[in-house]
N, C-alpha and C positions, 0 to 999 in steps of 0.2 A: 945445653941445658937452660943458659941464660934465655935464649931465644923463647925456648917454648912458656917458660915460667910468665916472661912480658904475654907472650900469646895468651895463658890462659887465664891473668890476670886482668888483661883487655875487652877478652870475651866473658866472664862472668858480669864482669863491670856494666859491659853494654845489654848483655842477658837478664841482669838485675835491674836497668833503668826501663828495658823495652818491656818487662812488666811490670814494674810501677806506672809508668806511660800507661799499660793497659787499663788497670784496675779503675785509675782515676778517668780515663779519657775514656773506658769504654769502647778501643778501636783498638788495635795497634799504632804505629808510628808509620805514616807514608814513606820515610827513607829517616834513616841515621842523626840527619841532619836536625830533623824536629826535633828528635829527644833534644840536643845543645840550645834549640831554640825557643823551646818553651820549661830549659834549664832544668830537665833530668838528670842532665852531665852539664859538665862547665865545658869542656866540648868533645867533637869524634875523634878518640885517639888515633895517632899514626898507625896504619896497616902495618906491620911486620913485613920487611923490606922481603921480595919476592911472594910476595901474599897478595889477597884482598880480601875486601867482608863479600860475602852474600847474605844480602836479605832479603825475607820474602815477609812484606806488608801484609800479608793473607792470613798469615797463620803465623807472624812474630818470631819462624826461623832465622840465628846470624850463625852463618855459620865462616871461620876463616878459611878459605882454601891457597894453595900454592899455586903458582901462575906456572 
């Protein structure tokens, strides 16, 4: 339970910055990494061990999948 609560607390987190990114930027985020870099987030949190993000810079989907 702990696991997923970090999971869905991670992806709001990153969900909530990759639209603030939008509104003000007018684009999406090219990768993860710009949101930390032009400090939406202080940075990209840890993937959820046996996870990872997918995002798609097109259309501002993250989504976490299992590997």
């Amino acid at each position: 339970a702990r696991k997923t609560a970090i999971k869905t607390i991670d992806q709001a987190g990153l969900n909530n910055a990759i639209q603030q990114f939008y509104a003000v930027e007018d684009r999406f985020p090219k990768d993860l990494n710009e949101l930390a870099q032009k400090r939406y987030v202080q940075s990209v949190p840890e993937r959820p061990p046996g996870s990872r993000f997918v995002y798609n810079p097109a259309t501002g989907d993250l989504k976490i999948v299992r590997q």
